[in-house]
C-alpha positions as CSV (number, residue, x, y, z in Angstrom):
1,X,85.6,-49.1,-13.3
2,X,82.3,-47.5,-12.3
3,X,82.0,-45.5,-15.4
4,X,82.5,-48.4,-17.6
5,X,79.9,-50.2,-15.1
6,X,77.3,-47.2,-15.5
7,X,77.7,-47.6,-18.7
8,X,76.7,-51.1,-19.1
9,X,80.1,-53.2,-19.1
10,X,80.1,-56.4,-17.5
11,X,83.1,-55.5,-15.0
12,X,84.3,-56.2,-11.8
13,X,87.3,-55.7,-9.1
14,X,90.3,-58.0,-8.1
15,X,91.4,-57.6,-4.7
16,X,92.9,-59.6,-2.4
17,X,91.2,-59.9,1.5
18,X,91.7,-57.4,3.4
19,X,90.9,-54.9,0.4
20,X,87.3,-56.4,0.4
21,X,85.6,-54.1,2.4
22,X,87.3,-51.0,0.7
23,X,86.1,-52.1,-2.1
24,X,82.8,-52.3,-1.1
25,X,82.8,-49.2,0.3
26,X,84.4,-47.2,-2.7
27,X,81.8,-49.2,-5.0
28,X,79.1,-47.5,-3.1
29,X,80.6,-44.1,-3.3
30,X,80.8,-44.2,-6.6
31,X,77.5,-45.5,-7.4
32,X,77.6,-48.7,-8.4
33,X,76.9,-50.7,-4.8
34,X,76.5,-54.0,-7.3
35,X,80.1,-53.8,-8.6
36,X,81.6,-57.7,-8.6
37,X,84.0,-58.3,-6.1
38,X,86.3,-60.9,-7.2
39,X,88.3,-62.0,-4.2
40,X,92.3,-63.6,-4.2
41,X,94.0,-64.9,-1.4
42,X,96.3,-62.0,0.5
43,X,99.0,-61.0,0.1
44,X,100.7,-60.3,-3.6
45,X,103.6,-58.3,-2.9
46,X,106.7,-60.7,-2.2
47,X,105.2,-63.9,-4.2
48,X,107.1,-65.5,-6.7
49,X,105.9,-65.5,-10.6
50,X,103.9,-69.0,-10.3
51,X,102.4,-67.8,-7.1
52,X,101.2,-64.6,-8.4
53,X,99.8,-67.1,-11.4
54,X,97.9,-69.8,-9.1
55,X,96.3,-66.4,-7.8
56,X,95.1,-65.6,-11.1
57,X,94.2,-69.0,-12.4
58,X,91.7,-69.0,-9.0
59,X,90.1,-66.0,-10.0
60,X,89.9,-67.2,-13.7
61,X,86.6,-69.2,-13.0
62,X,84.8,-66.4,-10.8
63,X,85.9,-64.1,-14.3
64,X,84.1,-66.8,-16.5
65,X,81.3,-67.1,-14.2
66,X,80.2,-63.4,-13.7
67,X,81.0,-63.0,-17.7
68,X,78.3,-66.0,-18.3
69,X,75.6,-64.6,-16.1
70,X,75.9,-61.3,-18.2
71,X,76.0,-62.8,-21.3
72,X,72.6,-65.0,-21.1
């Protein structure tokens, strides 16, 4: 993900909670401290099919958002 970042890609990171400050912290290792962070509700493992959707559909608007700042 921080390749295709450095490279220009409009990307960013799913992760649910408690992953958040990993996430941060590996972003900044890497070299991209502005990588998106795109948080879901915790956890994933052990939720039934439509759960694991209604997580996604959440995130589907943060997706669109950061995609439309890029884009302008």
């Amino acid at each position: 993900m921080a390749e295709l970042r450095k490279r220009g890609l409009v990307t960013a990171v799913i992760c649910s909670g408690p992953f958040r400050k990993l996430g941060q912290a590996q972003a900044r290792v890497f070299g991209v401290p502005d990588l998106p962070l795109i948080v879901i509700p915790h956890p994933l493992g052990g939720l039934s099919l439509d759960e694991v959707r209604g997580r996604a559909e959440a995130a589907i608007p943060k997706v669109i958002d950061l995609l439309r700042e890029h884009i302008r």
